[in-house]
Structure formats: C-alpha cells, structure tokens
SEKOL-217171 format. One record per atom (N, C-alpha, C): residue in three letters; x, y, z. Coordinates in steps of 0.05 Angstrom, whole numbers, padded with zeros to 5 digits, always signed. Layout:
<pavexs>
ALAXYZ;...
</pavexs>
This chain:
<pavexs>
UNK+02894+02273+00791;UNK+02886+02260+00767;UNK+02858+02269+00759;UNK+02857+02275+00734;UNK+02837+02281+00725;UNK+02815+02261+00706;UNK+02788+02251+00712;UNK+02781+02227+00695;UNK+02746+02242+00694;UNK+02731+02219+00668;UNK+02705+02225+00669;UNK+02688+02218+00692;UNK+02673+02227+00704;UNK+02652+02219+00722;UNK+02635+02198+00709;UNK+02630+02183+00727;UNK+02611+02159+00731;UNK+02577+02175+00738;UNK+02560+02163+00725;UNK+02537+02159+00729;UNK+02525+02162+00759;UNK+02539+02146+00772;UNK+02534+02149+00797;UNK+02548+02176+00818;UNK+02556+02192+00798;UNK+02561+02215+00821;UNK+02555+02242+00804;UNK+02537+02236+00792;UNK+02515+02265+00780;UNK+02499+02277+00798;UNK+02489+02264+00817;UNK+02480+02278+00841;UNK+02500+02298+00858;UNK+02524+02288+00863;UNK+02547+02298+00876;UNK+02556+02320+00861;UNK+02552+02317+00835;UNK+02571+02345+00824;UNK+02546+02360+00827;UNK+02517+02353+00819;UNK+02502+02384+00825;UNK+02492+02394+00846;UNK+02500+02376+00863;UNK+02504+02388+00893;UNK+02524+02414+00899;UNK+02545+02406+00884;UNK+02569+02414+00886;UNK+02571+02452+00872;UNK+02557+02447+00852;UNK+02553+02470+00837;UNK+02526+02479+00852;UNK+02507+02460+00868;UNK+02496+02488+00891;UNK+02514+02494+00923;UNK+02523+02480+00916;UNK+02542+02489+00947;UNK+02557+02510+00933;UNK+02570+02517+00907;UNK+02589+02538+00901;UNK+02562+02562+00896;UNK+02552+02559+00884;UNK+02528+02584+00878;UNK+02513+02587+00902;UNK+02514+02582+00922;UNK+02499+02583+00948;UNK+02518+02606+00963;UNK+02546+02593+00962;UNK+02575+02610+00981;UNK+02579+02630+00967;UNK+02573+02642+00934;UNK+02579+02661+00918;UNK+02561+02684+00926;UNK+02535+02669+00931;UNK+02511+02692+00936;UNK+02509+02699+00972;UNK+02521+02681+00981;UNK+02531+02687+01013;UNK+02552+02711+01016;UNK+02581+02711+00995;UNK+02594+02721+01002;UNK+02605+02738+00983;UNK+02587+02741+00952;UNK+02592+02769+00939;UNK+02605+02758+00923;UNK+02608+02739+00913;UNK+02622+02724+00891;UNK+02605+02726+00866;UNK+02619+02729+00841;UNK+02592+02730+00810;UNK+02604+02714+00793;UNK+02595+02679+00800;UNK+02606+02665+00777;UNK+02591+02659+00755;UNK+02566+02694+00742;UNK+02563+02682+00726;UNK+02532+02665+00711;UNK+02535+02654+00743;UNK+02515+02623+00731;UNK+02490+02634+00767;UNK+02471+02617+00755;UNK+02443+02628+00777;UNK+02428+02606+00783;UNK+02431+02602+00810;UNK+02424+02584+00831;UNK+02400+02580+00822;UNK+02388+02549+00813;UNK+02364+02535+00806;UNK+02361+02542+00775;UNK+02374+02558+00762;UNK+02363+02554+00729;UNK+02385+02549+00718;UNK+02417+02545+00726;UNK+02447+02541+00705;UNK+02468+02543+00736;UNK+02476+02523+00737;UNK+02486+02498+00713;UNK+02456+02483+00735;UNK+02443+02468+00728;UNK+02419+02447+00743;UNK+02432+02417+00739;UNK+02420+02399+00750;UNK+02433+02375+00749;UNK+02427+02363+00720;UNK+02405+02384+00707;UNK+02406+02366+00681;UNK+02427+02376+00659;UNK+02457+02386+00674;UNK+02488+02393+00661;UNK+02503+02361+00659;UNK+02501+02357+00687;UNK+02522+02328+00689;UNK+02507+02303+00673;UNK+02487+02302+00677;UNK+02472+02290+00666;UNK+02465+02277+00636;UNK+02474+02307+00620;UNK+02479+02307+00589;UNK+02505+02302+00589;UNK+02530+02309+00601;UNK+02555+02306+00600;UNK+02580+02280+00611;UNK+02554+02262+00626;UNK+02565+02241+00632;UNK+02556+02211+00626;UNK+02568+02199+00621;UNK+02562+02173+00601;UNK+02533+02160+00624;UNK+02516+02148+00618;UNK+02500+02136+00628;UNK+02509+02109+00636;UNK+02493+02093+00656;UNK+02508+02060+00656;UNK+02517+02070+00690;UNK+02536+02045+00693;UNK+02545+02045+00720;UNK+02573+02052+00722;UNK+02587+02035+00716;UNK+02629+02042+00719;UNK+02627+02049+00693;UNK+02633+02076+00683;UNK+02626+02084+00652;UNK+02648+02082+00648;UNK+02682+02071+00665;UNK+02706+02066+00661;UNK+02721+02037+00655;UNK+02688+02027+00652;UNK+02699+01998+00641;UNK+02708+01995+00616;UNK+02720+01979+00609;UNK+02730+01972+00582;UNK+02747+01991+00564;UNK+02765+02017+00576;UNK+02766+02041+00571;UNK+02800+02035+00576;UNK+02812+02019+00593;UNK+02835+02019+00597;UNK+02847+02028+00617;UNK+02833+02041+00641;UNK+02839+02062+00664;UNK+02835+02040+00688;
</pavexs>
C-alpha cells in the first residue's frame, strides 16, 4: 500500500535517502543526487503535510 507520510517520519525518510546515497558511493552506484546537498531533509519536509496524523479526516 502506498499512502502520504506523516510529519512524524521526515526524519526517517532522510535518513533513508542517506543510507541509499551512502551504499551508492560505497558501491559504485550513480543515482544522480549528492550526499548532504540533494535530496536533504529539507525534501520531505516541503512535501509532507505538517501537523501530526496528517491522515486524519481524509477517509483512510
């Protein structure tokens, strides 16, 4: 299932995108994007609703 992220796990996705740009430059991978200037945590940040359960009142 695929849904929007919550507020509370914007830390987790740009973790997530340095754990993938960390294993790319470990192991010869080029996605592209460059560890500490793209994607930075201030990506999820603009792209995810602010607030707490941003799935309230939404129907899900």
């Amino acid at each position: 299932m695929i849904r929007q992220a919550t507020s509370a796990e914007v830390a987790a996705i740009a973790a997530t995108y340095e754990d993938l740009l960390t294993y790319e430059q470990e192991h010869g991978g080029d996605p592209h994007w460059e560890l500490g200037v793209y994607p930075t945590i201030a990506v999820p940040k603009r792209a995810v609703p602010a607030g707490g359960d941003d799935r309230a009142g939404r129907g899900w």
